[in-house]
N, C-alpha and C positions, 0 to 999 in steps of 0.2 A: 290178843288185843294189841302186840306190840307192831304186829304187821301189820295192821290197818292203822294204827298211825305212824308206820314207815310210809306208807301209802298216800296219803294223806298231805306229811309234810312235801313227801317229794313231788306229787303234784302241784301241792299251792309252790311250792319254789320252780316247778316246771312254767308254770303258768305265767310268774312274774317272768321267770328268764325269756317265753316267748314273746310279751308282748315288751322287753326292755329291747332284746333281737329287733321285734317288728320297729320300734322308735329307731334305732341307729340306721338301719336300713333307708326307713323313707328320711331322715336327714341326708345320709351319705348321697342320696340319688336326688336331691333337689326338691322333695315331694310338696306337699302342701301343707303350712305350718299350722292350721289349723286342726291336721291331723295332727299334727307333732303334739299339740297342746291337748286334745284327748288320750292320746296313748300315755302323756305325760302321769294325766288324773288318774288312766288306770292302771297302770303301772305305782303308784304310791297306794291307791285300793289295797289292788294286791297284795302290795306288800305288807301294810297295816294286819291285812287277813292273814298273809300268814307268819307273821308274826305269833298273831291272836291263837292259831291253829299249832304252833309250836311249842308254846306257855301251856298249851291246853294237856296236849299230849304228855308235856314233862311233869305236870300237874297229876293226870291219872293215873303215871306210869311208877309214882312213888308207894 
């Protein structure tokens, strides 16, 4: 159990860190802000989830 949520967490934190990556990128190259302003909402998703997904795991793991 404890590898699958190593797993887990380290995805949901992969997943914030690609699309916080993808935001700095289209800023740094001029892109278009209305992307900026999506990637913003899901980049905070993310992170709320894995939050949610790291509480969980430290939760089942006692």
């Amino acid at each position: 159990m404890h590898t699958f949520g190593n797993f887990l967490v380290a995805g949901a934190l992969l997943a914030v860190l690609l699309v916080l990556f993808a935001g700095i990128a289209n800023m740094a190259r001029g892109g278009n802000s209305n992307l900026s302003q999506v990637l913003m909402r899901w980049r905070v998703g993310l992170q709320f989830l894995a939050i949610l997904i790291i509480m969980g795991v430290l939760f089942f793991r006692r």
